[in-house]
C-alpha positions as CSV (number, residue, x, y, z in Angstrom):
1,X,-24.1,10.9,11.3
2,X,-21.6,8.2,12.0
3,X,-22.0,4.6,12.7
4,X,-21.2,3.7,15.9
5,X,-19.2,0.9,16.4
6,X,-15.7,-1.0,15.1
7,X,-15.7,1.7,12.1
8,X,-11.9,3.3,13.4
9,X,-10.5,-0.2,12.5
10,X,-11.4,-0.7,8.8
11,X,-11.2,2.7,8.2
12,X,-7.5,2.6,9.2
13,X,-7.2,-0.5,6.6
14,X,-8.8,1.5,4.0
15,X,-6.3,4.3,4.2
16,X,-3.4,2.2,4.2
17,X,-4.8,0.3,0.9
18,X,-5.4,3.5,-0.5
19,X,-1.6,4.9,0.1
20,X,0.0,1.8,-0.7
21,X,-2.3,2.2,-4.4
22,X,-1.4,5.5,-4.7
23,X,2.5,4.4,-4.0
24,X,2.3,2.2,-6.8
25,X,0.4,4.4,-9.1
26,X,3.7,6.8,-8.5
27,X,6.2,4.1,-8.9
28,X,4.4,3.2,-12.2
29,X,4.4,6.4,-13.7
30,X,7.5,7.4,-13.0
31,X,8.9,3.6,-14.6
32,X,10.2,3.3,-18.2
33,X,8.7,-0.2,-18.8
34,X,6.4,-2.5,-16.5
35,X,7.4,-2.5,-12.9
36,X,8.8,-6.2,-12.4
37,X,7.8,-8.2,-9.0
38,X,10.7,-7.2,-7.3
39,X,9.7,-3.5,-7.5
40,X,6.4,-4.0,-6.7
41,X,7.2,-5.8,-3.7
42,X,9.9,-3.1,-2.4
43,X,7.4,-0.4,-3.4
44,X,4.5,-2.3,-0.9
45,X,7.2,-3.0,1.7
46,X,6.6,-6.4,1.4
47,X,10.5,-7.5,2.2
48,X,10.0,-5.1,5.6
49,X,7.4,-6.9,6.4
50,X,8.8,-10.8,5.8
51,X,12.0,-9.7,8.0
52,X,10.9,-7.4,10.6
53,X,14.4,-5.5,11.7
C-alpha cells in the first residue's frame, strides 16, 4: 500500500533527476572525450532555465 500524503511531489522530483541522469549518461556515451561544462549544462537545460524565453 501507498503512503498517504505529499508522496506525488517528490516522486515527480525523482523522475525528473532520473531523466536528466539518464540524459547525461546518453550525452556521455555518445561523446569522443569528456563532456566539458558547457555540454553538461546544455544537456541539463541549465541556460533554459537561467533565461526563461
Amino acid at each position: 500500500m501507498a503512503p498517504v500524503g505529499g508522496t506525488a511531489v517528490q516522486d515527480h522530483v525523482a523522475l525528473a533527476e532520473i531523466e536528466l541522469c539518464g540524459e547525461l549518461i546518453i550525452a556521455a556515451s555518445a561523446a569522443e572525450d569528456r563532456l566539458s561544462l558547457e555540454s553538461i549544462d546544455e544537456v541539463l537545460r541549465v541556460a533554459e532555465e537561467k533565461n526563461p524565453a
